[in-house]
PyMOL Python script that loads the backbone (N, CA, C, O; Angstrom):
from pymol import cmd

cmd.read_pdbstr("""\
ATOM      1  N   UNK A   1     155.038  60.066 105.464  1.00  0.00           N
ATOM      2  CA  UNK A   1     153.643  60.463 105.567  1.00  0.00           C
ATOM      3  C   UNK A   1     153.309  61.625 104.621  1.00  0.00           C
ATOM      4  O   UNK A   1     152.196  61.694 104.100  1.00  0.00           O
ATOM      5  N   UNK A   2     154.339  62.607 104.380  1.00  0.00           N
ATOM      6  CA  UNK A   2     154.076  63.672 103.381  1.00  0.00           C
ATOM      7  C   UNK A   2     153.285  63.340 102.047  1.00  0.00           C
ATOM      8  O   UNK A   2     152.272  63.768 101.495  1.00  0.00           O
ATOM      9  N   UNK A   3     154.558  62.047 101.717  1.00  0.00           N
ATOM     10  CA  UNK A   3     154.423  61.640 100.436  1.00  0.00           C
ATOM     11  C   UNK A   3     152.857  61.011 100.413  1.00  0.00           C
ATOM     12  O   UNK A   3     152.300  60.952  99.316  1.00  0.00           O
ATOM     13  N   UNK A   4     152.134  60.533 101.633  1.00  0.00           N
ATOM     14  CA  UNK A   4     151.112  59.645 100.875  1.00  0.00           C
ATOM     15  C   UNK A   4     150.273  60.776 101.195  1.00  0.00           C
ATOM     16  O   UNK A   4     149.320  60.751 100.417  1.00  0.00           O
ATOM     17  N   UNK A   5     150.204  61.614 101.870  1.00  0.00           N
ATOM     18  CA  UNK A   5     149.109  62.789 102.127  1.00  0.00           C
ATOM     19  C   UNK A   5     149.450  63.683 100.736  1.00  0.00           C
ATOM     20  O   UNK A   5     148.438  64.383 100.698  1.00  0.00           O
ATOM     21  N   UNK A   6     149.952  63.933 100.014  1.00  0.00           N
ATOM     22  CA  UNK A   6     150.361  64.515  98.441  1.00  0.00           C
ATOM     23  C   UNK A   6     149.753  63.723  97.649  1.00  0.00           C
ATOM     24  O   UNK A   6     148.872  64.253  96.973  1.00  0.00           O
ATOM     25  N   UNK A   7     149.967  62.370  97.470  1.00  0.00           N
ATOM     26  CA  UNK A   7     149.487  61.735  97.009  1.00  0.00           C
ATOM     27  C   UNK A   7     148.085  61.117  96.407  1.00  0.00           C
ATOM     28  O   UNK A   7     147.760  60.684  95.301  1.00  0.00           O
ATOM     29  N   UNK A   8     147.226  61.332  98.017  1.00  0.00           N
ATOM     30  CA  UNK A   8     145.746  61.410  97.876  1.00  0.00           C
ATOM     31  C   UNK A   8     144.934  62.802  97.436  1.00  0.00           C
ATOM     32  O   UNK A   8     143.786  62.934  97.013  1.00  0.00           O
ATOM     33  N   UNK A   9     146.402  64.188  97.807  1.00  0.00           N
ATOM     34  CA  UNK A   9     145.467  65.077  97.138  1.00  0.00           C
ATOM     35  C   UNK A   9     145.386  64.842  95.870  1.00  0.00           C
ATOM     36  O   UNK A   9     144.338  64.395  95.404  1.00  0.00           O
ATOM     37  N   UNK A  10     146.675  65.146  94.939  1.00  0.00           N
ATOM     38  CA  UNK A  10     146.745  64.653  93.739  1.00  0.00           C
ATOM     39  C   UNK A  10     145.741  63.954  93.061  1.00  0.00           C
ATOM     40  O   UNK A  10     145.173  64.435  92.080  1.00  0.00           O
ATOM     41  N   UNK A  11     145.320  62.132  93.819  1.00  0.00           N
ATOM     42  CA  UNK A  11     144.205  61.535  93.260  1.00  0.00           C
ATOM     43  C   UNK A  11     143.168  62.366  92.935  1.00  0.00           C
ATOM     44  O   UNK A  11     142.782  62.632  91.797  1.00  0.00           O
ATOM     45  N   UNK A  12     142.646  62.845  94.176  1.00  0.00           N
ATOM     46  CA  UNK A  12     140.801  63.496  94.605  1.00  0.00           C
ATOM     47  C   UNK A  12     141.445  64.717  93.441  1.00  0.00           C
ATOM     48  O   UNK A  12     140.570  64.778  92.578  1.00  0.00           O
ATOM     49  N   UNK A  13     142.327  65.476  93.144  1.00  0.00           N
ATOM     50  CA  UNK A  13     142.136  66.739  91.833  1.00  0.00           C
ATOM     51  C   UNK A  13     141.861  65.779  90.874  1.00  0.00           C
ATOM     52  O   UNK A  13     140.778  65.842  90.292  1.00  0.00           O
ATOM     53  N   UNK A  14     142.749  64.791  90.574  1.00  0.00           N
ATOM     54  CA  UNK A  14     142.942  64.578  89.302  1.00  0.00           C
ATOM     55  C   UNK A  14     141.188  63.663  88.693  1.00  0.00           C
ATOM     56  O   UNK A  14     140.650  63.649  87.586  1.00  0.00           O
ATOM     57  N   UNK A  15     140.856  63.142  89.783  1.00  0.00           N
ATOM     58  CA  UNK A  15     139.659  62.880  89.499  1.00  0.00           C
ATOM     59  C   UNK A  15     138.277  63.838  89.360  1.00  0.00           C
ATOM     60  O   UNK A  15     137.128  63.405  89.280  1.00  0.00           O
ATOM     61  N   UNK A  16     138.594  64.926  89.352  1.00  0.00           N
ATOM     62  CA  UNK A  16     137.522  65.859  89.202  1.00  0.00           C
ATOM     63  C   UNK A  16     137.650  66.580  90.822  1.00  0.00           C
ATOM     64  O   UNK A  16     137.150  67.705  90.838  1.00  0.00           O
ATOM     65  N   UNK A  17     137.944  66.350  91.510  1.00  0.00           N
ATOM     66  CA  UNK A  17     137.804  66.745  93.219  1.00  0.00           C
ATOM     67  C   UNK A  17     138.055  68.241  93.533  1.00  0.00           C
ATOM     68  O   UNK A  17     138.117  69.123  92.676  1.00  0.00           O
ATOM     69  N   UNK A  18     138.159  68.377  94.565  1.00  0.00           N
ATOM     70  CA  UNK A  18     138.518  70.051  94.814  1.00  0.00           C
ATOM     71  C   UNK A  18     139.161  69.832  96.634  1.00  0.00           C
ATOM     72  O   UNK A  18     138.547  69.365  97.593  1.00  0.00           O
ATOM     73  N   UNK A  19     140.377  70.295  96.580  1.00  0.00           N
ATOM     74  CA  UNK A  19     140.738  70.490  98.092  1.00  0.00           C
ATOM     75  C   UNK A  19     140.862  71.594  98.815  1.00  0.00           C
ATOM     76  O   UNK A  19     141.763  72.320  98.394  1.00  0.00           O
ATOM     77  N   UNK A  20     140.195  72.070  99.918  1.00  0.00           N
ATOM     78  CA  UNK A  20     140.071  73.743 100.056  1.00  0.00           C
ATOM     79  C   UNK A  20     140.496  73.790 102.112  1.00  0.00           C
ATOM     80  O   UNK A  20     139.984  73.645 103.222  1.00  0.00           O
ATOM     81  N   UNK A  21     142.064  74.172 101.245  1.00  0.00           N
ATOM     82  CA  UNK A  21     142.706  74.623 103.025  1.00  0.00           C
ATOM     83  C   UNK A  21     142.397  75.562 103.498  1.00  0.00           C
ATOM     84  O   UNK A  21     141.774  76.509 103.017  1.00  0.00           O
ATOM     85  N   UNK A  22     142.773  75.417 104.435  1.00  0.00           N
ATOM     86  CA  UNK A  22     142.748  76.857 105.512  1.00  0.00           C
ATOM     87  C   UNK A  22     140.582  77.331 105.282  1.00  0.00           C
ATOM     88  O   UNK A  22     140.193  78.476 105.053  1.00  0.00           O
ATOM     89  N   UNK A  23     139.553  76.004 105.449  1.00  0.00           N
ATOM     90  CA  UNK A  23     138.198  76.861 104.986  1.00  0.00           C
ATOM     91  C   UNK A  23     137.730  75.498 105.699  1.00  0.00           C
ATOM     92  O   UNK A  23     138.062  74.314 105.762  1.00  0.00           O
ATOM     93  N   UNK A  24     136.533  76.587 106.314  1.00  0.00           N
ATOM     94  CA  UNK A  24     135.542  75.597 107.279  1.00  0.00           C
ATOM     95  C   UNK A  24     134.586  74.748 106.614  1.00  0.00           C
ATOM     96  O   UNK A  24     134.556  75.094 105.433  1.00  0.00           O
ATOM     97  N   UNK A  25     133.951  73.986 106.787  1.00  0.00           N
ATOM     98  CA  UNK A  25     132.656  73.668 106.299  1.00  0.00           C
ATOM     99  C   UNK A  25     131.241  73.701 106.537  1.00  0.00           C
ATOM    100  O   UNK A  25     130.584  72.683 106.753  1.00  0.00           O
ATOM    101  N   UNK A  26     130.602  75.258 106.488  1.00  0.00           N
ATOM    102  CA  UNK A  26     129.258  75.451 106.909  1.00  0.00           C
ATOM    103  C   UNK A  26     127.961  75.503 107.317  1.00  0.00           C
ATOM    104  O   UNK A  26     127.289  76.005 108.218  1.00  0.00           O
ATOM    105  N   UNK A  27     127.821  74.753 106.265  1.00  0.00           N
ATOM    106  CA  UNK A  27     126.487  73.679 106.175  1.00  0.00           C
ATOM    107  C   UNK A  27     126.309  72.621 104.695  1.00  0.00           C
ATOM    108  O   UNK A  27     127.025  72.766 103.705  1.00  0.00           O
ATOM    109  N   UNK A  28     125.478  71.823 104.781  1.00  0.00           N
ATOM    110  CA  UNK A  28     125.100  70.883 104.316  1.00  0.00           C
ATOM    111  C   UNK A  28     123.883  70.695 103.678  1.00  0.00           C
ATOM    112  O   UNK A  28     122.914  70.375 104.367  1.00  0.00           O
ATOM    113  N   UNK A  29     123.731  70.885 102.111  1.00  0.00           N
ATOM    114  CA  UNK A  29     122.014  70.448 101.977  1.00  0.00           C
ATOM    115  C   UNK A  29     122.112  68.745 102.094  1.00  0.00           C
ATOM    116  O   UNK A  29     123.077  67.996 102.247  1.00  0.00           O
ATOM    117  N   UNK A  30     121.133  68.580 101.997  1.00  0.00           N
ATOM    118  CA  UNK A  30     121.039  67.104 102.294  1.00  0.00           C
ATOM    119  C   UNK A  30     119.493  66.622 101.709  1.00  0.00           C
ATOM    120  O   UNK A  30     118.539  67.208 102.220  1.00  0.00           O
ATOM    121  N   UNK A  31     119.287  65.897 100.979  1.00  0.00           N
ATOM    122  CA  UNK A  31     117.733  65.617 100.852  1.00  0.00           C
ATOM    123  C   UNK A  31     118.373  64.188  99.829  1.00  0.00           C
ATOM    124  O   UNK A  31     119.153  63.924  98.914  1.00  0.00           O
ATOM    125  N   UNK A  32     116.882  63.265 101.254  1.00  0.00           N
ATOM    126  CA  UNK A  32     116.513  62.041 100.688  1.00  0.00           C
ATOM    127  C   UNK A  32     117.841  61.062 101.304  1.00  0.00           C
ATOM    128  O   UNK A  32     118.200  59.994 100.808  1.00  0.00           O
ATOM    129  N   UNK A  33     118.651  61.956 102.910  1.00  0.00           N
ATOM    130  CA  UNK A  33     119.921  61.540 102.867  1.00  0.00           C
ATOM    131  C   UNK A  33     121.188  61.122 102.029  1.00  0.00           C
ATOM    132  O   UNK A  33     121.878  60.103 102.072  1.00  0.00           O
ATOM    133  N   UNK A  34     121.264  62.397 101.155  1.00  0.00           N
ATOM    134  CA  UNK A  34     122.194  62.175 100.347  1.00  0.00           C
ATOM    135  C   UNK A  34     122.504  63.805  99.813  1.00  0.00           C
ATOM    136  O   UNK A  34     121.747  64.508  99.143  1.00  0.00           O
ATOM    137  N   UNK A  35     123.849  64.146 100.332  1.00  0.00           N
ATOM    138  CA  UNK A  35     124.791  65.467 100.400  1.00  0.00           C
ATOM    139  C   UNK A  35     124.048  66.108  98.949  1.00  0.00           C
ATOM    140  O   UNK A  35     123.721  65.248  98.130  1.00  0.00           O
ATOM    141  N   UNK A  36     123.928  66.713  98.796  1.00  0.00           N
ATOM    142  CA  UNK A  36     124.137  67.950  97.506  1.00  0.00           C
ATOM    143  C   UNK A  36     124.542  68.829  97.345  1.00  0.00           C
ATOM    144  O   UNK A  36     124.702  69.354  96.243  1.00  0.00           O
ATOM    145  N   UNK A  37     124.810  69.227  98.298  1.00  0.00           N
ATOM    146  CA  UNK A  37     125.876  70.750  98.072  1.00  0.00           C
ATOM    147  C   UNK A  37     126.227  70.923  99.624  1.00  0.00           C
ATOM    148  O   UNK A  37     125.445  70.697 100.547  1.00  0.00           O
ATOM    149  N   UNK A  38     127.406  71.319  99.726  1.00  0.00           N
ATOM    150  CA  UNK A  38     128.320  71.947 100.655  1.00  0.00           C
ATOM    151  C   UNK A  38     128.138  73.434 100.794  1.00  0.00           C
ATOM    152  O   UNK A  38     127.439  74.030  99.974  1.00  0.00           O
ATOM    153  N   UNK A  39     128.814  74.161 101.931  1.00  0.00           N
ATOM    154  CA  UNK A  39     129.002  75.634 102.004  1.00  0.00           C
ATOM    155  C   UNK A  39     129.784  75.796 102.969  1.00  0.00           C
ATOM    156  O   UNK A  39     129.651  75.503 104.157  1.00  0.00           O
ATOM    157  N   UNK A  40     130.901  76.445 102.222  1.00  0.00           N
ATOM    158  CA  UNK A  40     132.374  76.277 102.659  1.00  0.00           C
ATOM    159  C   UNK A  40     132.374  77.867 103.267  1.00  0.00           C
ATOM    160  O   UNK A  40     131.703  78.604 102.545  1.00  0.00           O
ATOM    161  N   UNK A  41     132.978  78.551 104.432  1.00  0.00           N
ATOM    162  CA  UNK A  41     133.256  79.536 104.924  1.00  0.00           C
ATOM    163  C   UNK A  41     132.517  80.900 104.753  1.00  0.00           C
ATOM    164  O   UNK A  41     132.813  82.082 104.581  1.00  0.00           O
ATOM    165  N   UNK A  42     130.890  79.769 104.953  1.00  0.00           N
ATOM    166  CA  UNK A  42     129.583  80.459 105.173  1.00  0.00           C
ATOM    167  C   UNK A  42     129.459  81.198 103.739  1.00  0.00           C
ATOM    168  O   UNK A  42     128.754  82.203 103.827  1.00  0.00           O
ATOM    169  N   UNK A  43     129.793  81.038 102.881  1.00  0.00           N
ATOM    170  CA  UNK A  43     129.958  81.784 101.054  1.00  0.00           C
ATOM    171  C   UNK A  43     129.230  80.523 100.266  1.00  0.00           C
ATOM    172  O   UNK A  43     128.517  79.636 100.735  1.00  0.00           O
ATOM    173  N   UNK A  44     129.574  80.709  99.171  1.00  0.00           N
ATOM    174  CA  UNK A  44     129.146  79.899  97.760  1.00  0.00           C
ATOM    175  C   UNK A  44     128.619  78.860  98.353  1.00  0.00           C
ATOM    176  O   UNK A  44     128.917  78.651  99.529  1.00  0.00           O
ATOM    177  N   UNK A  45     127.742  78.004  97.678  1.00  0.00           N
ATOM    178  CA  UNK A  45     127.259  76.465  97.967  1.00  0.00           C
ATOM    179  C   UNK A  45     127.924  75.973  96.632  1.00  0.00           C
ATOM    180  O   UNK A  45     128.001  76.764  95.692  1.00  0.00           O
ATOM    181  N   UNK A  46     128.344  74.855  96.530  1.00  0.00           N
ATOM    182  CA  UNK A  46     129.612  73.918  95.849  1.00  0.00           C
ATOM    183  C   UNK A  46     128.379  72.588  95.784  1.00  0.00           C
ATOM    184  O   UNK A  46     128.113  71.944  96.799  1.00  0.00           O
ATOM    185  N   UNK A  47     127.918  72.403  94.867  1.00  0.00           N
ATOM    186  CA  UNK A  47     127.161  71.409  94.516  1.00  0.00           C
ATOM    187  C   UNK A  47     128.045  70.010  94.605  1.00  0.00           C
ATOM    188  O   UNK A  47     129.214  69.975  94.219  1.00  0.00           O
ATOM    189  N   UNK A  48     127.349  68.847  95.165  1.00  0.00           N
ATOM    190  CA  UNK A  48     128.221  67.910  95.390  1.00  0.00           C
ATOM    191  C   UNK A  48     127.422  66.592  96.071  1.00  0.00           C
ATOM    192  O   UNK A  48     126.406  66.610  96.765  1.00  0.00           O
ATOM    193  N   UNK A  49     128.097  65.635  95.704  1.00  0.00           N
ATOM    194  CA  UNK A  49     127.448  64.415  96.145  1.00  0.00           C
ATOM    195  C   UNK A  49     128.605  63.283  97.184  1.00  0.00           C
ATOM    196  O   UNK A  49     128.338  62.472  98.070  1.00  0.00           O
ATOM    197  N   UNK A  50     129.881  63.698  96.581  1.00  0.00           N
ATOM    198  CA  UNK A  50     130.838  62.944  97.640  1.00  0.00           C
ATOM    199  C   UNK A  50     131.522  64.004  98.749  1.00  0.00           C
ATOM    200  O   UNK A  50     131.591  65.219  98.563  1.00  0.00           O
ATOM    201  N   UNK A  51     131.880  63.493  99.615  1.00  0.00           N
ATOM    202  CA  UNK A  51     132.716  64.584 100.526  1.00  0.00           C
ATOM    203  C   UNK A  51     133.633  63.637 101.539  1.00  0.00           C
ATOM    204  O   UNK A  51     133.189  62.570 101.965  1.00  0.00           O
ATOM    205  N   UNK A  52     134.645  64.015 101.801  1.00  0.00           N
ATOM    206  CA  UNK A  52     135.840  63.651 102.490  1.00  0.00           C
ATOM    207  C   UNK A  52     136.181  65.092 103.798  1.00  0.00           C
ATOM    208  O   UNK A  52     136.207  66.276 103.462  1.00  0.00           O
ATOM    209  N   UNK A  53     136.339  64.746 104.819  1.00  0.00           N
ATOM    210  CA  UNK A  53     136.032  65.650 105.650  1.00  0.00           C
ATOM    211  C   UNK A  53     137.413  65.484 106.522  1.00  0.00           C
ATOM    212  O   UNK A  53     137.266  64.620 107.387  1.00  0.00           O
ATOM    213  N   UNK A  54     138.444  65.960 106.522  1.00  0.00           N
ATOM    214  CA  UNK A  54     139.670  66.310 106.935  1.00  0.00           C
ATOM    215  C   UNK A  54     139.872  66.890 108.354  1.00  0.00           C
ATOM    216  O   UNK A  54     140.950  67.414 108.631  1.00  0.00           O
ATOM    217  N   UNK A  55     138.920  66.820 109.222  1.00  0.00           N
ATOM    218  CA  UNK A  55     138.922  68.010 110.450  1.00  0.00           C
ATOM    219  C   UNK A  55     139.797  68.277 111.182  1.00  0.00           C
ATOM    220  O   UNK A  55     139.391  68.694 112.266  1.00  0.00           O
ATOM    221  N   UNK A  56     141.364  68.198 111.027  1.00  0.00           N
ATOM    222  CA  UNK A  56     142.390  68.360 111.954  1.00  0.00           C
ATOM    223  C   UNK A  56     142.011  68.503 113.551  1.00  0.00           C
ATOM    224  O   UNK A  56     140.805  68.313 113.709  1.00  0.00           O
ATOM    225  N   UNK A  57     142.561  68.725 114.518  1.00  0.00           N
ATOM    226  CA  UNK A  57     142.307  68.720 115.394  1.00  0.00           C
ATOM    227  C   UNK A  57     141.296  69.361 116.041  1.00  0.00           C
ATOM    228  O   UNK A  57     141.213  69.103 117.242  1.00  0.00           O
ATOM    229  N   UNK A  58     140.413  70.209 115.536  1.00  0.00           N
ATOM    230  CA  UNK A  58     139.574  71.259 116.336  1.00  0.00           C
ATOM    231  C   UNK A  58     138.297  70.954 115.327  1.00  0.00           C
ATOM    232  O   UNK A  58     138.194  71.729 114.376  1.00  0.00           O
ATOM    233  N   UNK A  59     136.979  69.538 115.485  1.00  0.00           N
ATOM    234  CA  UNK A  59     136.351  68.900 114.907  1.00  0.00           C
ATOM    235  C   UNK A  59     134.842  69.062 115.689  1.00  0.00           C
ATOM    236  O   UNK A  59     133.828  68.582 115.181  1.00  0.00           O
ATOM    237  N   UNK A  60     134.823  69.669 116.760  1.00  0.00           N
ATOM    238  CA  UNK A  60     133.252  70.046 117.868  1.00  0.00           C
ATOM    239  C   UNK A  60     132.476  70.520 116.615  1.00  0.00           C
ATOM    240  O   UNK A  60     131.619  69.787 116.122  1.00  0.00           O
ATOM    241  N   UNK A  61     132.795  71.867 116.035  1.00  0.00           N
ATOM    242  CA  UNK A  61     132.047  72.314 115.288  1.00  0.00           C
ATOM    243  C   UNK A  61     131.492  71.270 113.814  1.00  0.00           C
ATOM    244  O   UNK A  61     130.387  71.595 113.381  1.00  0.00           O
ATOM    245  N   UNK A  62     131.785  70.783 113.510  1.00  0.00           N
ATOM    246  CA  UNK A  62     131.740  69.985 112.479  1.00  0.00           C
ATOM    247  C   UNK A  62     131.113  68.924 112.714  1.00  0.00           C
ATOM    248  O   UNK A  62     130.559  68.485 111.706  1.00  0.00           O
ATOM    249  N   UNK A  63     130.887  67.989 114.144  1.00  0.00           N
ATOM    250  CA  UNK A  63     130.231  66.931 114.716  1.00  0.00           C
ATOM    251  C   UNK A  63     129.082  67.666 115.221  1.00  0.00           C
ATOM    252  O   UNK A  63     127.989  67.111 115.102  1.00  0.00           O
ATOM    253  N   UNK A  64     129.127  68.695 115.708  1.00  0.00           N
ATOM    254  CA  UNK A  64     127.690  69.068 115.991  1.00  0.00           C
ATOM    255  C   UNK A  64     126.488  69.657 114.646  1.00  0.00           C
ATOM    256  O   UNK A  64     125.259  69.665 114.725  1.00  0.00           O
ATOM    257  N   UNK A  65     127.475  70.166 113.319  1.00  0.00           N
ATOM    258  CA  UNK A  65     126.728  70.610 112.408  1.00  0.00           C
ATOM    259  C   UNK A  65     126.238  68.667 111.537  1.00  0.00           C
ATOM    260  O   UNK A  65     125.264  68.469 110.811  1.00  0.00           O
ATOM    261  N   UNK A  66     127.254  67.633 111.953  1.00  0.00           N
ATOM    262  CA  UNK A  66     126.441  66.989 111.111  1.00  0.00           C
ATOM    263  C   UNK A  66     125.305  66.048 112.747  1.00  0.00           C
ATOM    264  O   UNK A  66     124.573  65.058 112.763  1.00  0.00           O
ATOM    265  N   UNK A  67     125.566  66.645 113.399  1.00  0.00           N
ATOM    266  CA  UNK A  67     124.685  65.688 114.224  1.00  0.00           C
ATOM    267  C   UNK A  67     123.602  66.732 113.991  1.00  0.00           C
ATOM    268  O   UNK A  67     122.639  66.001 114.219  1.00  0.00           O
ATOM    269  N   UNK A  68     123.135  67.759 113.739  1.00  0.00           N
ATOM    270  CA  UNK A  68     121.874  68.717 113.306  1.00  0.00           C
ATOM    271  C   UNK A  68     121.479  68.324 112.046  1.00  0.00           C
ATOM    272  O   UNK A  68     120.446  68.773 111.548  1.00  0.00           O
ATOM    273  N   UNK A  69     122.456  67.239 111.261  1.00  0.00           N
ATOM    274  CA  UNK A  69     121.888  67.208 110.576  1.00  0.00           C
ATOM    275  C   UNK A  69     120.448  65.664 109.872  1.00  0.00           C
ATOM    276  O   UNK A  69     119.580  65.417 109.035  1.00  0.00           O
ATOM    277  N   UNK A  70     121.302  65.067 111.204  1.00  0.00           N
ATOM    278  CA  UNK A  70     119.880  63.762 110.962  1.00  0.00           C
ATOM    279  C   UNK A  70     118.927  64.021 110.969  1.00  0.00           C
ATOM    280  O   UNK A  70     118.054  63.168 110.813  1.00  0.00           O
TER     281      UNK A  70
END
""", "prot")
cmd.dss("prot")
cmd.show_as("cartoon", "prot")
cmd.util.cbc("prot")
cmd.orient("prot")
């Protein structure tokens, strides 16, 4: 399992991506239903149109920020 979880990070960098441990995910712009920027550990907004959302075990916060967000 290591190997294929290495693996997909690898892909998502090598394709332009960004992987950011140990950091929450804040909020969400969103317009026209479609992501544009992220804001990772309430700091910078990270302009963006795809997102992959990793929530290890402790995911409340993260289901309730995108259910605020329909």
């Amino acid at each position: 399992m290591p190997a294929i979880i290495q693996a997909m990070r690898e892909s998502i960098i090598k394709q332009g991506g960004e992987v950011h441990f140990n950091s929450r995910l804040t909020d969400l712009k969103i317009e026209n239903n479609k992501i544009k920027a992220v804001q990772i550990n309430s700091a910078d907004w990270k302009n963006s149109t795809h997102l992959i959302l990793a929530t290890g075990h402790s995911a409340r916060d993260i289901f309730e920020l995108l259910d605020s967000k329909k």
